[in-house]
C-alpha positions in Angstrom: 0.0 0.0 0.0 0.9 3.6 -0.9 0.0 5.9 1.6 1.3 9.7 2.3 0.5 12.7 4.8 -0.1 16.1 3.2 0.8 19.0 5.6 2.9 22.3 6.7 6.0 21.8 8.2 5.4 18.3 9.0 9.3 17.3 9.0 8.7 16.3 12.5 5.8 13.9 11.9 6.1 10.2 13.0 3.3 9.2 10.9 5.9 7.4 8.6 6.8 4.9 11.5 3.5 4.4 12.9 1.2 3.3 9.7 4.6 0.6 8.9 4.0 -0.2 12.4 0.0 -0.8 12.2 0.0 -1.4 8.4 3.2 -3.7 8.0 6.8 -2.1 7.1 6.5 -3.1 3.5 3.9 0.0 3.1 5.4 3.5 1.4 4.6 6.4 2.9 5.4 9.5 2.3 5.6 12.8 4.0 4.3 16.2 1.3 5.3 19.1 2.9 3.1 22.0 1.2 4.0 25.3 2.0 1.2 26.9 0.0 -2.5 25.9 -0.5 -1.8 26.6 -4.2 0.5 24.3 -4.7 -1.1 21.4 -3.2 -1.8 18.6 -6.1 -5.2 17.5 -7.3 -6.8 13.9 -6.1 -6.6 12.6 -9.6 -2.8 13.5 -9.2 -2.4 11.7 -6.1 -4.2 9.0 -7.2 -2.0 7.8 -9.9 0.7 7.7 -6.8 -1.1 6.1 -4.2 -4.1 4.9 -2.6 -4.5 6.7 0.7 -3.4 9.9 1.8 -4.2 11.6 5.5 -4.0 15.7 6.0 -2.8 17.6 8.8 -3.6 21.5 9.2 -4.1 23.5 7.2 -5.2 21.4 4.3 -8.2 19.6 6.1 -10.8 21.6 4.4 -9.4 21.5 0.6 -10.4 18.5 -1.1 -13.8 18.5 0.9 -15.4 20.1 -2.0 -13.8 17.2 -4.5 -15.3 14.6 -2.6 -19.2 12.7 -3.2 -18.8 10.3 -0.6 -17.6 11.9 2.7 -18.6 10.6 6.5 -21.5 12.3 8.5 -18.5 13.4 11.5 -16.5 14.5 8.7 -19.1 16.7 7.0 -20.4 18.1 10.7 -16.6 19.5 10.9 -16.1 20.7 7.3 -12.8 19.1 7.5 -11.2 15.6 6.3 -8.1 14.0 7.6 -8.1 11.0 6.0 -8.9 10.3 2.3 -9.2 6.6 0.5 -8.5 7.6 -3.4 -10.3 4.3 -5.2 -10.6 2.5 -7.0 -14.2 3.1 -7.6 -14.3 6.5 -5.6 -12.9 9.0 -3.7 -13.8 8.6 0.0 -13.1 11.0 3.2 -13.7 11.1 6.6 -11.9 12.6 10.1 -10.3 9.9 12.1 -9.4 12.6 14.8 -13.5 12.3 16.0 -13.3 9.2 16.8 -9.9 9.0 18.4 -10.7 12.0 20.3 -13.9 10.7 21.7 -12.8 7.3 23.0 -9.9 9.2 25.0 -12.6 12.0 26.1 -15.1 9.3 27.0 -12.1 7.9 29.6 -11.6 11.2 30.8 -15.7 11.2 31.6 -15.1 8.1 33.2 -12.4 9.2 35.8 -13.9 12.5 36.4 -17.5 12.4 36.0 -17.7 15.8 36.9 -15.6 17.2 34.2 -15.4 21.4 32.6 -13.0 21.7 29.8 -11.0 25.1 28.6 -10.5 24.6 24.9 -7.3 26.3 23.7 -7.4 27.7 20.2 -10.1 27.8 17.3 -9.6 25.4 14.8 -10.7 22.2 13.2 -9.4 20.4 16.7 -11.3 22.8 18.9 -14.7 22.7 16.3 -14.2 19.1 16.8 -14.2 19.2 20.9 -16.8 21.6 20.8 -18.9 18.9 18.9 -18.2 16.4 21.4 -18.9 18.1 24.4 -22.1 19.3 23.0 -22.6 15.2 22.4 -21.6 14.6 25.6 -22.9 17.4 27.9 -20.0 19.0 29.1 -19.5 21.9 30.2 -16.5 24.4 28.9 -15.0 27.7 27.6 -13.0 28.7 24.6 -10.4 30.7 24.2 -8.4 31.7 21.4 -6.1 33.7 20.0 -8.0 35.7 18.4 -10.3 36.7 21.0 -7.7 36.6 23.9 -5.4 39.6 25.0 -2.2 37.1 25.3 -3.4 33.5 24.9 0.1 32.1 26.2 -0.3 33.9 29.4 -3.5 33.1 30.2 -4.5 32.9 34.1 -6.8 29.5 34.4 -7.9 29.8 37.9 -11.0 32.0 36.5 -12.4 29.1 34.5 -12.6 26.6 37.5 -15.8 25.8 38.7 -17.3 24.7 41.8 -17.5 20.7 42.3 -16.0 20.3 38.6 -12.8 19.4 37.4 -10.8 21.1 35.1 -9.5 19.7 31.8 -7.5 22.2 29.6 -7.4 20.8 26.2 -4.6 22.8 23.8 -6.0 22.5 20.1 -3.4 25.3 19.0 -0.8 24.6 16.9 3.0 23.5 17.3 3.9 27.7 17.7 1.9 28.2 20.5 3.8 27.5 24.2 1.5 27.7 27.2 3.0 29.9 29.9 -0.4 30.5 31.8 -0.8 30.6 35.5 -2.3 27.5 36.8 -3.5 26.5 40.2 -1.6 23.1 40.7 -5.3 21.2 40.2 -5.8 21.2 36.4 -5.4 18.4 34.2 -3.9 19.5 30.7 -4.3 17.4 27.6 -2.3 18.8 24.7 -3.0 17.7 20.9 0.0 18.4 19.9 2.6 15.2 20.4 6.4 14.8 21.6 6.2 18.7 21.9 9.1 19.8 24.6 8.0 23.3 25.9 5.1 21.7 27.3 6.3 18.3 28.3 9.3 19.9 29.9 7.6 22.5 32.0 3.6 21.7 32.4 3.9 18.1 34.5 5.5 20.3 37.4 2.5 23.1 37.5 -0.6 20.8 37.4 -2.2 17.5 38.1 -1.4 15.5 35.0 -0.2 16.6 31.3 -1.2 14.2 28.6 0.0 14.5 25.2 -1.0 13.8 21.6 0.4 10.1 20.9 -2.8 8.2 22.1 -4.6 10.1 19.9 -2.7 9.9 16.6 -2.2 6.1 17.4 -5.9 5.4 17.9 -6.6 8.2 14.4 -4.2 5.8 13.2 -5.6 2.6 13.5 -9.2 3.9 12.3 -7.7 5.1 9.2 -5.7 1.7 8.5 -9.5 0.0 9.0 -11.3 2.2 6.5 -8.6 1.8 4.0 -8.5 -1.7 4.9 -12.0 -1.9 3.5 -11.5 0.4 0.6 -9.1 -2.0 -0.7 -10.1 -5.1 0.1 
C-alpha cells in the first residue's frame, strides 16, 4: 500500500513509522510538505501515486469540495483527515472524532464531573466543541484571536465549583503555554512529543497528557477504513 500525509511543516511527523508499524513495514509512505495551498496537487494526481493519503492542518478543508462520498463526522466538521482515493471512488472522513472521543469518553469516566478550557479555534477545537455538546460538558473557549495574550492566560478563572478542570490545547505547534495554573488542572495537549510543554507543564498541574494516544488510535481507524476500501 501507498500511503502519504499532506501538511505544513510536517518534518517532524512520526506518521511514517506508525502506519509501517500498524499497516506492515513493507507500506510507502510519504511525507508532502506544502507550503502553500496553491500548490497542493489534485486527487486525480495523487491517485496515480497512491491509494490513501491523511491531511494535517491547514489542508483539512481542501479537497472536501472534490469529494461525493464523505462521513456524516467529517461533514459536521467541514474538514477531512483522512482520504481513501479508489478504485471506484474518492472517499473521506476525520479519524481525529473518533480518536478523540474514546480518549474524552475515559476522561468522563475518571472525572465524571468534568469542565473543559479549549485552547485555540480550529478544526481540533470545532471538533471538541462537537463532542462536548454530544456529551454534555461543560467548557470555555479561548483563542487567540479573541484573547489579549493566549500564552499567558491565568486558568484559575475558568474553575468551577465541584468540577474538574481539563484544559485541552488544540493550537498549533507555535503556540507555548505559559499561563498561570493553580496546581489542580489536568492539561491534555494535541500536539505530540512537543518539549515546551512536556518539559515544563507536569510540574504546575495535576497531569499533562500529550497527543500520541490520539494519533495512534486516528491511526488505527484510518488503516480500517482503508483496509476496507481495498479489500
Amino acid at each position: 500500500m501507498k500511503l502519504a500525509l499532506i501538511g505544513r511543516s510536517i518534518a517532524h511527523s512520526s506518521s511514517p513509522l506508525l502506519y509501517r508499524k500498524i499497516l506492515g513495514s513493507e507500506i510507502q509512505y510519504d511525507l508532502i510538505d506544502i507550503q502553500d495551498e496553491s500548490q497542493l496537487p489534485s486527487l486525480e494526481e495523487l491517485a496515480s501515486r497512491y491509494q490513501g493519503i491523511n491531511l494535517t492542518a491547514p489542508y483539512k478543508k481542501f479537497y472536501l469540495k472534490d469529494l461525493k462520498d464523505v462521513a456524516p463526522e467529517a461533514l459536521s466538521l467541514n474538514a477531512i483527515n483522512t482520504i481513501s482515493l479508489g478504485p471506484s471512488s474518492f472517499r473521506g472522513i476525520n479519524t481525529d472524532y473518533f480518536a478523540t472521543e474514546a480518549i474524552l469518553i475515559r476522561f468522563l469516566h475518571d472525572y465524571p464531573k468534568l469542565h473543559l478550557l479549549i485552547l485555540g479555534s480550529g478544526v481540533m477545537a470545532n471538533l471538541t466543541k462537537l463532542l462536548c455538546e454530544k456529551y454534555g460538558i461543560s467548557f470555555n473557549q479561548v483563542s487567540r484571536s479573541n484573547s489579549e495574550d493566549l500564552s499567558r492566560l491565568n486558568v484559575e478563572t475558568f474553575h468551577q465549583a465541584g468540577s474538574q478542570l481539563l484544559i485541552i490545547n488544540a493550537c498549533s505547534r507555535n503556540f507555548i503555554f505559559q499561563g498561570h495554573t493553580t496546581g489542580e488542572e489536568l492539561f491534555w495537549d494535541y500536539n505530540y512529543k512537543f518539549l515546551p510543554h512536556q518539559n515544563t507543564l507536569p510540574f504546575r498541574i495535576k497531569s499533562y497528557w500529550d497527543g500520541q494516544e490520539m494519533l495512534y488510535l486516528q491511526a488505527l481507524h484510518a488503516a480500517k477504513f482503508w483496509r476496507e476500501c481495498w479489500p
